[in-house]
C-alpha positions in Angstrom: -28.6 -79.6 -93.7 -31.7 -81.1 -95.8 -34.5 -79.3 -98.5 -36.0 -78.9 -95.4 -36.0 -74.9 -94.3 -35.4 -73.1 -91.3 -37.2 -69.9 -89.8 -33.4 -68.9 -90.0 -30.4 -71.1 -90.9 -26.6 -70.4 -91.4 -24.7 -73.4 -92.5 -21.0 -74.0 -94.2 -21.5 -76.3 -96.9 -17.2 -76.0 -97.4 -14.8 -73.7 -98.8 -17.2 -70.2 -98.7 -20.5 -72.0 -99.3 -23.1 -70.7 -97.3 -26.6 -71.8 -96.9 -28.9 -69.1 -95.6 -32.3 -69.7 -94.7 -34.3 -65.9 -93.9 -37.8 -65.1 -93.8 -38.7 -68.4 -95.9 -36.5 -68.1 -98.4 -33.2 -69.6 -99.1 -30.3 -68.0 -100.2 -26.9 -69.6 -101.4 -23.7 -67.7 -101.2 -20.8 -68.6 -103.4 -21.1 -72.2 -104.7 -18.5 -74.5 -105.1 -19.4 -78.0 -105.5 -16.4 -80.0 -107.7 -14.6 -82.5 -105.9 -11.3 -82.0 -104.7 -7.9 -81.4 -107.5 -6.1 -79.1 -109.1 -8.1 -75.8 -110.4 -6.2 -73.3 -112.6 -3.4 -72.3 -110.0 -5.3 -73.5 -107.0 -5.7 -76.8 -105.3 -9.0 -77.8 -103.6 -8.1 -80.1 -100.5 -11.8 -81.3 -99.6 -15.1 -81.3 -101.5 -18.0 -79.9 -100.4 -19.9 -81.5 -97.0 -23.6 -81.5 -99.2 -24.5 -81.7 -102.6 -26.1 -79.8 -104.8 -29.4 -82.0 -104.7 -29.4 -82.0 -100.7 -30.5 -78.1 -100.9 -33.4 -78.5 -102.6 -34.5 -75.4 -104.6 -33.2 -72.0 -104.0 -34.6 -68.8 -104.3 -31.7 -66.5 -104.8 -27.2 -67.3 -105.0 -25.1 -64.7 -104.0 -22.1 -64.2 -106.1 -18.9 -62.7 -104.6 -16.5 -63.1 -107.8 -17.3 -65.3 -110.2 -13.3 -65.3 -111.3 -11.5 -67.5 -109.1 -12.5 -70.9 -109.0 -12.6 -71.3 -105.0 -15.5 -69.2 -105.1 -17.2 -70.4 -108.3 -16.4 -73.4 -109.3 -17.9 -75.2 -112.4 -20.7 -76.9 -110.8 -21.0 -74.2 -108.9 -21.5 -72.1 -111.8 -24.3 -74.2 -113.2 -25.8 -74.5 -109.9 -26.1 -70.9 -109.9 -27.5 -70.1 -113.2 -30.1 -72.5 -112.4 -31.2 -70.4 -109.4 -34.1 -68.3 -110.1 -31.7 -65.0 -109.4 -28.0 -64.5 -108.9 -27.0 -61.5 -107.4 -23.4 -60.4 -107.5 -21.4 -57.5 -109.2 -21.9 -55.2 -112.6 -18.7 -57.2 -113.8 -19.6 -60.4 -112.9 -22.8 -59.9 -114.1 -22.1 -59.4 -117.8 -19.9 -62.6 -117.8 -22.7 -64.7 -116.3 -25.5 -63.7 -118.0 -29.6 -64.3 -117.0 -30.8 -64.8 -114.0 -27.6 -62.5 -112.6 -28.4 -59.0 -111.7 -25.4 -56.9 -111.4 -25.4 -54.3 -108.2 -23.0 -51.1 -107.4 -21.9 -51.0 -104.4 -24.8 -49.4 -101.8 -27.5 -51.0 -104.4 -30.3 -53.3 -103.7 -33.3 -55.7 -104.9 -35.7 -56.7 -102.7 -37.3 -60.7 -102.8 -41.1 -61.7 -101.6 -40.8 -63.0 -98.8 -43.0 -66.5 -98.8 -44.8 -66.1 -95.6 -46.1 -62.6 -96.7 -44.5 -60.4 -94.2 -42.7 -58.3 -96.8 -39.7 -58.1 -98.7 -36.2 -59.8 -98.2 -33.9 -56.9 -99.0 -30.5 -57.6 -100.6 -28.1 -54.2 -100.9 -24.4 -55.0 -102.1 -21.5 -53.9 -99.7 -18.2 -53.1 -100.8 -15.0 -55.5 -100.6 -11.7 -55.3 -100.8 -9.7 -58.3 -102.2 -6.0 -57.8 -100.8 -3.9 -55.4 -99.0 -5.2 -51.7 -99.2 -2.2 -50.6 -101.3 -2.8 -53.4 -103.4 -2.6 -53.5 -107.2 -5.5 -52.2 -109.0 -7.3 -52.1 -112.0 -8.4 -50.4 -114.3 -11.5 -50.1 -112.5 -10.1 -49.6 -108.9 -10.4 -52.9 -107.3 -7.7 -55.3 -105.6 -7.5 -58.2 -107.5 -10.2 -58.0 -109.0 -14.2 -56.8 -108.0 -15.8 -58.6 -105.0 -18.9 -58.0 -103.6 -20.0 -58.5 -100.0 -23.7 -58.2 -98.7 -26.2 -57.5 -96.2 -29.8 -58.8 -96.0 -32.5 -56.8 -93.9 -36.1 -57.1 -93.6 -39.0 -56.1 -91.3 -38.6 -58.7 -88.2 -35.3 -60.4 -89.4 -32.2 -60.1 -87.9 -29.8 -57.8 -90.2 -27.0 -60.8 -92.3 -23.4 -59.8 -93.2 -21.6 -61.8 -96.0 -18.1 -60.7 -96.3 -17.0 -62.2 -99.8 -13.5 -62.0 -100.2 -13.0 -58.9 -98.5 -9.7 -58.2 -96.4 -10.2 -54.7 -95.4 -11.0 -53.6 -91.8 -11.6 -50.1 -93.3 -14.3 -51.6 -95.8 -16.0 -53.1 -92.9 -15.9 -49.8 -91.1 -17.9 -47.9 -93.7 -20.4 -50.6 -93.7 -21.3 -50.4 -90.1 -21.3 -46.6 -90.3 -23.8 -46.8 -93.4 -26.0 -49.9 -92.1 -25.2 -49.9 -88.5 -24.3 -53.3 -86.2 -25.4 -56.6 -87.9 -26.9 -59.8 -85.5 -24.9 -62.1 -87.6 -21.7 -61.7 -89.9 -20.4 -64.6 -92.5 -16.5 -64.1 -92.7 -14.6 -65.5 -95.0 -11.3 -66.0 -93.0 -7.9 -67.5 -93.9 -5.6 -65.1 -94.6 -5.4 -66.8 -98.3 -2.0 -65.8 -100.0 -0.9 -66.8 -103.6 2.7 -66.1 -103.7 2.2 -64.4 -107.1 -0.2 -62.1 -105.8 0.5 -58.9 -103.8 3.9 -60.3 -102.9 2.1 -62.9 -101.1 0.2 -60.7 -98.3 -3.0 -61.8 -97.2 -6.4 -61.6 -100.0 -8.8 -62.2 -97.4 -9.4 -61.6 -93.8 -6.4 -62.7 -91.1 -8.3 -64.2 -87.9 -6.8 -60.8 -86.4 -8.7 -58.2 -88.8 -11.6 -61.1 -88.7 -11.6 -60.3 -84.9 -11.8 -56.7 -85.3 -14.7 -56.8 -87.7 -16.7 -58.3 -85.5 -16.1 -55.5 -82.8 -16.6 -52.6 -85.7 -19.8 -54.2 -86.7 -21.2 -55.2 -82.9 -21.7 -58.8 -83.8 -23.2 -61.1 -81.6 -22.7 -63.7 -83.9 -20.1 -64.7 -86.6 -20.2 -68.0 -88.8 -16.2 -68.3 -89.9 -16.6 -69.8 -94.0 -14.0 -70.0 -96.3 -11.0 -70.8 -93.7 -10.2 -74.8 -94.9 -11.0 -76.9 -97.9 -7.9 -74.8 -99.7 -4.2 -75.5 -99.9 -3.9 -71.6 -100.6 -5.1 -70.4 -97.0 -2.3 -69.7 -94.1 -4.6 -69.7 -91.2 -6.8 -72.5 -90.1 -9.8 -72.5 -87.4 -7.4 -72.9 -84.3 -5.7 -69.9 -85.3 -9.6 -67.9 -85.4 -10.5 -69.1 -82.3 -7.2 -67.9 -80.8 -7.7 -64.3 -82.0 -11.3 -64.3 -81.2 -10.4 -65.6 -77.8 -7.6 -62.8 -77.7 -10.0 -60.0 -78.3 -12.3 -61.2 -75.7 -14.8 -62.3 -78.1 -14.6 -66.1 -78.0 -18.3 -66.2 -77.3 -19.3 -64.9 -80.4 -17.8 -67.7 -82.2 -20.4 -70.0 -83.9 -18.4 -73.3 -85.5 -19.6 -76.6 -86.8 -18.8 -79.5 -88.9 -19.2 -78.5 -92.3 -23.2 -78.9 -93.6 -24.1 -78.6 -90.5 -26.4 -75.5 -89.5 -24.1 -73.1 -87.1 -27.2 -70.8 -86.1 -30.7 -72.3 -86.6 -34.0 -72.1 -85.1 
């Protein structure tokens, strides 16, 4: 993975970094770039597989959550900010400030696409971070808000990032609103805090992951987010069992952290 882009690229950097390259831009979701330790309650096993300076410059980071540090970090955080945009939540938004742009649920901004065949649309997708009888606040959300997103445009194929989303339901609205995506980002892991929702799974098991790529009709899906964490319960063996169990092995598109999983 180089400054060099792709017509389309979809690599894991680590942890839930994703490079995308679409329609000649490049797109960052959720940085985290510090090197392994202790952050806050959590404890980062691996650093990240490409610096910051390997990707070159970026035209847009997508921001899940910017509250938990294993998907924002504090390089990651300046790495952002440095981007020309950052799109994420309202919430989020107001704590990071310019170049962040804040979407509802359903929302979206479009970006110029560099090779003049139109726009690069962004529209915000909901999440849910936990169990679906999970804590909420004041606001509604699990945990705390999370945004997931889809990217369209004329000639592109349709891109799902799931954030920290652990609802099949969630998923199911999405494809009934947008329709089947060519490729879907999940983050995986089945991370569990035991202080948290009595310890049930805050992101997708590799079961539910399974089953949202049948509800959205995915032809591909790029697991993130899975490893690089002592706080996730289910590692890549235990994907590629359930993916294999559901009969969709196949769809399954893995390599070595910063290394591009789907490229041309």
């Amino acid at each position: 993975m180089t400054v060099e882009r792709r017509d389309l690229g979809i690599g894991v950097v680590g942890g839930p970094t994703t490079v995308i390259d679409i329609g000649g831009l490049r797109l960052v979701a959720d940085p985290t770039f510090d090197p392994p330790g202790e952050q806050r309650y959590l404890t980062k096993l691996r650093g990240p597989a490409v610096e910051e300076s390997d990707l070159g410059s970026v035209d847009a980071v997508l921001v899940s959550h910017d509250v938990h540090p294993d998907n924002l970090d504090e390089r990651g955080r300046a790495f952002a900010l440095a981007a020309p945009l950052v799109v994420c939540g309202p919430q989020a938004a107001r704590r990071l400030g310019p170049p962040a742009t804040g979407l509802e649920p359903w929302a979206s901004i479009t970006l110029a696409r560099p090779d003049g065949a139109g726009d690069l649309t962004v529209q915000a997708v909901p999440a849910v971070h936990g169990p679906a009888d999970g804590d909420r606040d004041e606001d509604g959300n699990v945990n705390c808000e999370v945004t997931g997103f889809v990217l369209t445009g004329d000639g592109l194929p349709t891109v799902y990032v799931s954030g920290d989303n652990a609802s099949v339901a969630a998923v199911a609205e999405i494809a009934r609103r947008v329709g089947s995506v060519d490729v879907a980002v999940l983050f995986i892991g089945a991370a569990r805090v035991p202080q948290r929702e009595r310890g049930r799974p805050l992101t997708l098991t590799a079961e539910r992951a399974a089953a949202v790529a049948a509800v959205l009709g995915a032809p591909v899906v790029v697991p993130a987010h899975y490893e690089g964490w002592a706080h996730f319960s289910e590692g890549l063996d235990r994907v590629v069992g359930a993916f294999d169990d559901a009969g969709l092995a196949q769809v399954l598109h893995v390599e070595p952290a910063g290394s591009w999983s789907v490229h041309r």
